[in-house]
C-alpha positions in Angstrom: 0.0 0.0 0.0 1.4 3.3 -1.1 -0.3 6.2 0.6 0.2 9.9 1.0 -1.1 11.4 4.1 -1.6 15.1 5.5 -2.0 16.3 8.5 -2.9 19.8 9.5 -5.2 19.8 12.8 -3.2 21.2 15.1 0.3 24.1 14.9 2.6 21.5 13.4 1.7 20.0 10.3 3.5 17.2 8.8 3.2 15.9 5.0 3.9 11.9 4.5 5.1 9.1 2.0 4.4 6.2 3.3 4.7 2.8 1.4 3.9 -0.3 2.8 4.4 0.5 6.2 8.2 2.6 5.3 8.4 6.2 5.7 10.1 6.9 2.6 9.5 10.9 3.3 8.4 12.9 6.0 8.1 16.9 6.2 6.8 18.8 9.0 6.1 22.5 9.7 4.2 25.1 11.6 0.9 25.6 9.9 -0.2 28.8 11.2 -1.7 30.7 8.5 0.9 32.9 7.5 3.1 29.7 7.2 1.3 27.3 5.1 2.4 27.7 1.7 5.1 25.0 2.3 2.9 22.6 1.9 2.0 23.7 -1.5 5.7 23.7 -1.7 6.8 20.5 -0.6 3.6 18.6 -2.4 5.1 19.9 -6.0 8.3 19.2 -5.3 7.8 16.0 -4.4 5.5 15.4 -7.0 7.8 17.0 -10.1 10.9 15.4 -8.4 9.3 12.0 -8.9 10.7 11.8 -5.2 6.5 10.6 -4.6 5.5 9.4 -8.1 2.3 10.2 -8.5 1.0 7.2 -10.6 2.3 5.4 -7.9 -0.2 6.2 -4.9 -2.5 4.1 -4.1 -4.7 6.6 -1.9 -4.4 9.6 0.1 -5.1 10.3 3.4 -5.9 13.2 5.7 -6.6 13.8 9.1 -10.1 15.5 9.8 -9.4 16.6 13.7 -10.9 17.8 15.9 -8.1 20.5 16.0 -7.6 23.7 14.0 -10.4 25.4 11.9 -8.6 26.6 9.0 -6.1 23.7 9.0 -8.6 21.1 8.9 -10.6 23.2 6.4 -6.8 23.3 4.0 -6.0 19.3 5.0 -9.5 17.9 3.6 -10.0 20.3 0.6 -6.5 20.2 -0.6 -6.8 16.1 -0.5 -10.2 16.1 -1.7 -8.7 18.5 -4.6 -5.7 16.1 -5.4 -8.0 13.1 -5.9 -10.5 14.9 -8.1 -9.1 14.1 -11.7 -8.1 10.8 -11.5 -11.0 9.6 -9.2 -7.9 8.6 -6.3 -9.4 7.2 -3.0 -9.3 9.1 -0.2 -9.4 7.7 3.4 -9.9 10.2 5.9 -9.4 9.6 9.6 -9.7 11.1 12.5 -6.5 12.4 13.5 -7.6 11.8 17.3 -7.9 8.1 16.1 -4.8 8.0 14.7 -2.9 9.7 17.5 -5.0 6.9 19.7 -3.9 4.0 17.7 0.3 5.3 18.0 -0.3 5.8 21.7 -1.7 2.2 21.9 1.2 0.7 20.3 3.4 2.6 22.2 1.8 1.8 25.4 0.4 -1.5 24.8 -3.2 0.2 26.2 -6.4 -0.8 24.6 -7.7 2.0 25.9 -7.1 5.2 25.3 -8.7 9.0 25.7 -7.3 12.1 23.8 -8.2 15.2 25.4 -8.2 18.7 24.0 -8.8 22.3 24.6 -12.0 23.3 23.0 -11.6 26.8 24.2 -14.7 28.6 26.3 -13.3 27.1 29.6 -13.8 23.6 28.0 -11.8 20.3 27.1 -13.2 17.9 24.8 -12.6 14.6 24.2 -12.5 10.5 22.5 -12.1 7.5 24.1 -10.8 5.4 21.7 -10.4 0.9 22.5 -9.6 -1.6 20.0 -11.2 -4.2 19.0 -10.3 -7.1 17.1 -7.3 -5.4 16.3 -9.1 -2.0 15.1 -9.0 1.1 16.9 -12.8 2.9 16.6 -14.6 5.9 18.6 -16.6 4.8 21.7 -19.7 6.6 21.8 -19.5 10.5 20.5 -17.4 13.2 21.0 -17.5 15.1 23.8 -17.3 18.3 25.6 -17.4 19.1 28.9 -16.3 22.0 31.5 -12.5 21.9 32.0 -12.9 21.8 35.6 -14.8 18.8 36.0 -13.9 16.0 33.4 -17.4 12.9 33.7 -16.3 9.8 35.1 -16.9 7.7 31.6 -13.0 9.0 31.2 -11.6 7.4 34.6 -11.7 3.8 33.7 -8.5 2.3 35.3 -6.2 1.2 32.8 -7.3 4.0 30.6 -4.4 6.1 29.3 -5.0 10.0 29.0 -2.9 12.0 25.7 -3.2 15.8 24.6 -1.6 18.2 21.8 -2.6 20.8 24.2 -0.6 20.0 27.2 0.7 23.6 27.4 -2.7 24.4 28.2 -4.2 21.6 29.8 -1.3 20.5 31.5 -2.3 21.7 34.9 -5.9 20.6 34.7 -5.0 17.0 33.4 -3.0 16.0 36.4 -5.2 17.6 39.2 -7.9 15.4 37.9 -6.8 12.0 37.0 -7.1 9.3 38.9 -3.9 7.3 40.4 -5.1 4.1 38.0 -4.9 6.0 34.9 -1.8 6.7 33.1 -1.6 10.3 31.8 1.4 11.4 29.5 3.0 14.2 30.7 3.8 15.7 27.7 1.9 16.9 24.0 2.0 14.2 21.4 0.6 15.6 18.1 -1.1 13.9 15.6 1.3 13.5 12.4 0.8 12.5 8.8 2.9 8.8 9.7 -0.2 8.1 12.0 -2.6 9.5 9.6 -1.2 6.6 6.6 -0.8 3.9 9.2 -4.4 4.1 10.3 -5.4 4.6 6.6 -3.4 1.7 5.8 -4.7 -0.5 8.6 -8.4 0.2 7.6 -7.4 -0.6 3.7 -5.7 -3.8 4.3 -9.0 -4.8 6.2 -11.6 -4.1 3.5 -12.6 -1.1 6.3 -14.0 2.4 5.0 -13.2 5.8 6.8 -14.5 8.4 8.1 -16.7 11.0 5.8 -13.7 13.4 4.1 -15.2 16.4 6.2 -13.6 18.3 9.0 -14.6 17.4 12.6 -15.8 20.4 14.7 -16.8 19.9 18.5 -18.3 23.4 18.9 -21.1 23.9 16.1 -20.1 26.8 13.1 -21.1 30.1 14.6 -22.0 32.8 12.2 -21.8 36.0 13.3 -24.1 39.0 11.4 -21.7 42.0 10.0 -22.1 45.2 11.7 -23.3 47.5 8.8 
């Protein structure tokens, strides 16, 4: 499986060549706004270099979030774009799920929650378990005031993961429990996880996720003053 995966939901975005489980090439940057024309950059290059031949991929990837507004809104319509003449599958994944599924390996967990700040004085999160050897969503996403996290997060064994540690460092460790393993650092999600979950689901015969952008807060439209 040859897959080329993009991941944009949170400030470092990362741009992937993955081939049958081999990261042949791997570029990450910032992807504030002002900085996300390297991607643009990097894709031709790639693609003109024949460094990523392009009759060569067998799907593309992208990570739908939760995470950034504009970068999942870039990540999806840029893939969605790149598929368009050639009628190339896409498989989009969470990149929650994906982050969930590294953090599993790494841990050996089959259970694990990523947590995030969904601004407004609010975290939200996924619990994410495997099974038979896939990692899925259990139940919906959720958000809930930072200062008390529900209990449905707390089962022992569980293991806790942010981007946002910076920010929900503090709140994180004053609230879980002794039998659940929080890690004390941010772990992003990156275009590597992306493929490999994209990979994993194709090998199975498994679909995706719809190629839209997950938001936790609904779109807010806001009437202009004049």
């Amino acid at each position: 499986m040859r897959t080329l995966a993009l991941e944009l939901s949170t400030g470092t975005g990362s741009l992937a060549w993955v081939e049958n489980g081999a990261v042949l090439m791997e570029r990450e940057w910032p992807s504030e706004t002002r900085q996300r024309r390297p991607v643009f950059a990097d894709l031709h290059q790639w693609i003109q270099s024949e460094t990523v031949p392009w009759d060569r991929i067998d799907q593309l990837a992208v990570g739908i979030g939760p995470g950034a507004f504009s970068g999942l809104r870039l990540a999806v319509s840029l893939v969605r774009g790149l598929a368009l003449p050639d009628g190339r599958p896409v498989m989009a994944v969470s990149s929650a799920r994906a982050l969930a599924r590294s953090v599993m390996q790494e841990t050996g967990s089959s259970r694990v929650v990523v947590l995030g700040d969904a601004r407004r004085d609010e975290v939200w999160a996924g619990c994410f378990e495997q099974e038979a050897g896939v990692v899925r969503l259990q139940g919906e996403w959720g958000v809930d005031p930072a200062v008390k996290l529900p209990e449905s997060l707390k089962t022992p064994g569980t293991v806790w993961v942010t981007s946002d540690w910076d920010r929900l460092g503090t709140l994180l460790t004053a609230q879980c429990p002794a039998d659940v393993r929080l890690i004390r650092e941010s772990r992003i999600p990156r275009a590597v996880m992306v493929a490999g979950m994209a990979d994993d689901l194709a090998d199975r015969g498994l679909a995706g996720e719809p190629p839209v952008p997950i938001y936790v807060h609904p779109a807010v439209s806001i009437a202009p003053r004049y």
